[in-house]
Backbone as CSV, one residue per row, in Angstrom:
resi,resn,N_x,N_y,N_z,CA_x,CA_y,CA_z,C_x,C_y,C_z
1,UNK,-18.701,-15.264,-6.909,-19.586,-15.348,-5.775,-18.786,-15.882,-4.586
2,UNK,-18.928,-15.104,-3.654,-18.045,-15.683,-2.170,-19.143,-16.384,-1.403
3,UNK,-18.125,-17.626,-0.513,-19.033,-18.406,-0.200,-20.101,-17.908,0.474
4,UNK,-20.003,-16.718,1.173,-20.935,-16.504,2.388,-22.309,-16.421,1.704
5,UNK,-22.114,-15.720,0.324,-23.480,-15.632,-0.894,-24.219,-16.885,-1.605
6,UNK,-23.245,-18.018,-1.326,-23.993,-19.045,-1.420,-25.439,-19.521,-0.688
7,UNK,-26.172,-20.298,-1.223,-27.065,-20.597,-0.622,-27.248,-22.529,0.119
8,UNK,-27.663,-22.718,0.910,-27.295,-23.589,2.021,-26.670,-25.338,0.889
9,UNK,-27.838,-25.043,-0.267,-27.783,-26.546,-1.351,-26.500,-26.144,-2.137
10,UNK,-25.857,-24.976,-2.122,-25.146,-24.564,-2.813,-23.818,-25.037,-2.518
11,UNK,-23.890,-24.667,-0.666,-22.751,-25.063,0.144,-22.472,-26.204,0.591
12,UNK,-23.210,-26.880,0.139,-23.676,-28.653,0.638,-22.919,-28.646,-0.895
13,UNK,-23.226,-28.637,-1.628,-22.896,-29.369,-3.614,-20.999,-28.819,-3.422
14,UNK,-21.093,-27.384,-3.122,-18.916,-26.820,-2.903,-18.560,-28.127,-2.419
15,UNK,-19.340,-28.663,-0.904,-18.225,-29.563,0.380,-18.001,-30.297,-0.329
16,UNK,-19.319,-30.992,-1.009,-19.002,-32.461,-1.390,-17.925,-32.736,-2.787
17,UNK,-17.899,-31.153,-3.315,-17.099,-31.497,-4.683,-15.678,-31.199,-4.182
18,UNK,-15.588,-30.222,-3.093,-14.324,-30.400,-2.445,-13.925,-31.688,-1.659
19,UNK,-14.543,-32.237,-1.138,-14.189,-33.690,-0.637,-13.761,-35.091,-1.592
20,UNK,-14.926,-34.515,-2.400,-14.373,-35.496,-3.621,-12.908,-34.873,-4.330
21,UNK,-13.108,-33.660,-4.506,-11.475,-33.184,-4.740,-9.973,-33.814,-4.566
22,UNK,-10.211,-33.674,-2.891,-9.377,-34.413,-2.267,-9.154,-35.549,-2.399
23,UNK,-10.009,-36.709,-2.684,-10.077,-38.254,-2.924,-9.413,-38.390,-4.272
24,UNK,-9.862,-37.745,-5.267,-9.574,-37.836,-6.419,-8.271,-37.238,-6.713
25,UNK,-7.618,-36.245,-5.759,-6.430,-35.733,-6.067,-5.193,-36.884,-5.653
26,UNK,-5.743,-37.152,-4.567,-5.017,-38.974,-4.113,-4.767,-39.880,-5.125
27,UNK,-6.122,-40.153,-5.521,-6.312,-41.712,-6.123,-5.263,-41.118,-7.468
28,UNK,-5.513,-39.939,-8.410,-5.031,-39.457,-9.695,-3.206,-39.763,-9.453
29,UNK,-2.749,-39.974,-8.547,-1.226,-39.490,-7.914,-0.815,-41.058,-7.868
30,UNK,-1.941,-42.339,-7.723,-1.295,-43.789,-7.769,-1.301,-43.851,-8.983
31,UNK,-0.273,-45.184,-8.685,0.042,-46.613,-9.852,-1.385,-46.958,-10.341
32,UNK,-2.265,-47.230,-9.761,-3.606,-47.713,-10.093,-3.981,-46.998,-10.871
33,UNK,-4.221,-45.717,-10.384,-5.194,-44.834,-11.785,-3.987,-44.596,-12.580
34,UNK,-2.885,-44.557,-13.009,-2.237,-45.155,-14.116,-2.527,-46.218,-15.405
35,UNK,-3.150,-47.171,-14.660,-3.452,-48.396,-15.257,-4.762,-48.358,-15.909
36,UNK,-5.547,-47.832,-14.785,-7.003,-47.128,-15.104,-7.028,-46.265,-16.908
37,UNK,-6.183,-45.764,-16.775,-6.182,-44.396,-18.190,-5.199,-45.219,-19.128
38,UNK,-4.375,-45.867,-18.643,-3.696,-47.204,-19.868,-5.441,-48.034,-20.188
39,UNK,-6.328,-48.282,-19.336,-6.883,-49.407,-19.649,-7.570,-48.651,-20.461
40,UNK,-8.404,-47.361,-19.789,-9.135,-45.934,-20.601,-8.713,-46.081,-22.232
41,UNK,-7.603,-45.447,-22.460,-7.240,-45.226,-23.688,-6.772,-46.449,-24.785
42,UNK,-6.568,-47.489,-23.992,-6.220,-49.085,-25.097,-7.933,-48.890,-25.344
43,UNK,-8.994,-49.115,-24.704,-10.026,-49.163,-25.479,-10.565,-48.384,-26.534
44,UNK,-10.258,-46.719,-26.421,-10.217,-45.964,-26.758,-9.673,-46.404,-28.270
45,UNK,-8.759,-46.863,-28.517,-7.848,-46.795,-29.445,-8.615,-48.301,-30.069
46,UNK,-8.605,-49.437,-29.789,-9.358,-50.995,-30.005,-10.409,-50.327,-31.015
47,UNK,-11.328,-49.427,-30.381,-12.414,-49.270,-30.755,-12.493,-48.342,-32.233
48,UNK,-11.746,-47.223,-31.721,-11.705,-46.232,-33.227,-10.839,-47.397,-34.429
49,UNK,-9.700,-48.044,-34.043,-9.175,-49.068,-35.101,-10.178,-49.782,-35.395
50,UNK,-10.835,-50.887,-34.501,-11.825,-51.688,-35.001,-13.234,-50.540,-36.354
51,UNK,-13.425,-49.569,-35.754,-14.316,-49.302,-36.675,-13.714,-48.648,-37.802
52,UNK,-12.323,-48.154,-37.814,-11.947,-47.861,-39.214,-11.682,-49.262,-39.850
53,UNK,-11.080,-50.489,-39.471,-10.629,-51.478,-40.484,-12.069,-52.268,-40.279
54,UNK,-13.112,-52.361,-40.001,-14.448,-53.287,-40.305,-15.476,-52.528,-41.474
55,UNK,-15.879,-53.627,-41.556,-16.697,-53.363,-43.023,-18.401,-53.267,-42.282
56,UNK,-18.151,-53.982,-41.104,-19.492,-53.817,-39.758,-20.362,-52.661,-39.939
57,UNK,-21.700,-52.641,-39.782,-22.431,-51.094,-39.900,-22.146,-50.610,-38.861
58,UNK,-22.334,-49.052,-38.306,-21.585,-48.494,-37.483,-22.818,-48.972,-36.148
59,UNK,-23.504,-49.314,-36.221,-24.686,-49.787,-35.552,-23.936,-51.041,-34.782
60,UNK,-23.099,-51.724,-35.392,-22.536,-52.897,-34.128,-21.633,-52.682,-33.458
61,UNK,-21.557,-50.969,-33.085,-19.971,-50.862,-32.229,-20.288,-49.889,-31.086
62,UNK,-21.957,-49.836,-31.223,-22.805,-49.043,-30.801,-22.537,-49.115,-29.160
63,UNK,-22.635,-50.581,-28.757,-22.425,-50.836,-26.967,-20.879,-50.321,-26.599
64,UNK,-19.830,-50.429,-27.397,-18.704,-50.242,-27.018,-18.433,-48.526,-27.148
65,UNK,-19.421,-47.921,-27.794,-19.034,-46.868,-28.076,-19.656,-46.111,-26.810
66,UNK,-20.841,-46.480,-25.991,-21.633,-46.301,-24.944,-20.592,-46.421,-23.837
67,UNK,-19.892,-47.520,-23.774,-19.003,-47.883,-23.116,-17.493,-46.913,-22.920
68,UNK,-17.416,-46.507,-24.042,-16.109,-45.218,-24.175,-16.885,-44.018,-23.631
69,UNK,-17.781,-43.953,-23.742,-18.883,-42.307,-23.586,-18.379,-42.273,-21.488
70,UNK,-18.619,-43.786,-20.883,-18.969,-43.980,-20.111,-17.794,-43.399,-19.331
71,UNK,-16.501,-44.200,-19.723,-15.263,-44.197,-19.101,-15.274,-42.467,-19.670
72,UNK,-15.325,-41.905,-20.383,-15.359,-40.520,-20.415,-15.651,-39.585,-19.462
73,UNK,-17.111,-40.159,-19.594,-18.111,-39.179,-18.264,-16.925,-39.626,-16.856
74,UNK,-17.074,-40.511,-16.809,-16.234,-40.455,-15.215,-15.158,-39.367,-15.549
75,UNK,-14.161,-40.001,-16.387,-12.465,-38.785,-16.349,-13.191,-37.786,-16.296
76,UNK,-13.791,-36.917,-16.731,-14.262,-35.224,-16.883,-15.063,-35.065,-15.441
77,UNK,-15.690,-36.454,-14.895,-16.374,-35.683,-13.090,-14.959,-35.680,-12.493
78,UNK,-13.932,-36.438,-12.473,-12.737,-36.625,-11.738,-12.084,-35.502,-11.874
79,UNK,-11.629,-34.969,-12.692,-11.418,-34.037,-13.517,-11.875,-32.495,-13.158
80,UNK,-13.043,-32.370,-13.367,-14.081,-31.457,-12.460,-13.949,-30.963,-11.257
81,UNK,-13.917,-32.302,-10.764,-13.713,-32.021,-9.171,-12.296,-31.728,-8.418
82,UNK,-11.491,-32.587,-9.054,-10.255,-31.613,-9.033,-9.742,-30.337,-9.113
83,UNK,-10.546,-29.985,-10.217,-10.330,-28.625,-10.854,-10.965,-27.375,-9.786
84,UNK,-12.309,-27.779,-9.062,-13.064,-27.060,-8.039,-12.254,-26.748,-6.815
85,UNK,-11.647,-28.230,-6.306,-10.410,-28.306,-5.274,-9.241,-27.350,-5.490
86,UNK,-8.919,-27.075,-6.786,-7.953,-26.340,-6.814,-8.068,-24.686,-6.939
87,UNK,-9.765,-24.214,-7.637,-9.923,-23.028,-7.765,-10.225,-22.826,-6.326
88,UNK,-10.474,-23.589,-5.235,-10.749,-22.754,-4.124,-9.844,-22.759,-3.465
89,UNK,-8.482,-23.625,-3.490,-7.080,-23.261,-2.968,-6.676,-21.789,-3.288
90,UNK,-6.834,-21.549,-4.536,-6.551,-20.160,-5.239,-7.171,-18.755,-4.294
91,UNK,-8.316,-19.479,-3.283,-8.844,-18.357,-2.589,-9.186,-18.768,-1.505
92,UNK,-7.641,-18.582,-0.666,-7.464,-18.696,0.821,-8.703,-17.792,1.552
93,UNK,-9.066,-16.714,0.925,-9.472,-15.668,2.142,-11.074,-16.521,2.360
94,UNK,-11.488,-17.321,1.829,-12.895,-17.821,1.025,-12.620,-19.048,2.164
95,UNK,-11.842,-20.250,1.831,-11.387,-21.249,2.146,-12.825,-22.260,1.985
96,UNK,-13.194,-23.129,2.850,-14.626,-24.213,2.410,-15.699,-23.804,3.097
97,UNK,-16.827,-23.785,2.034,-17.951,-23.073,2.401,-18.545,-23.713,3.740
98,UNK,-18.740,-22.770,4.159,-19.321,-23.661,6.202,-21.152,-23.630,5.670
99,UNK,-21.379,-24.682,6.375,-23.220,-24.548,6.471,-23.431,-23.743,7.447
């Protein structure tokens, strides 16, 4: 679908995931979100160890596991939106949908 076939909520939801694109293509490129996906994945890892070596019902690892779901959902919108930023680089003739 080319932008012009979009419809006005359509072209409002492209800007903003392209804007966020851009932010997120920044922030992904520091030292910080480095630390961010070190901090991401040490929990990641805490958590699957803790529940293989505990004898705990799987019911008490329940908040931390909410907590991994969480840091998830963010990487995959970051992620997302990146990914949008870059399929519409792919189509100069298109470039960002105008209202």
């Amino acid at each position: 679908m080319e932008a012009q076939d979009l419809s006005s909520e359509q072209k409002t939801y492209l800007n903003q995931s392209l804007e966020h694109g851009v932010a997120f293509e920044e922030m992904v490129r520091s030292k910080g979100w480095s630390y961010v996906l070190d901090y991401i994945t040490a929990r990641v890892q805490g958590l699957t160890s803790e529940m293989l070596t505990s004898d705990a019902p799987i019911e008490t690892f329940e908040g931390s596991r909410l907590k991994v779901a969480g840091m998830r959902e963010l990487l995959t919108f970051v992620e997302s939106q990146i990914k949008i930023l870059e399929d519409n680089r792919n189509k100069p003739e298109e470039g960002v949908a105008s209202e």
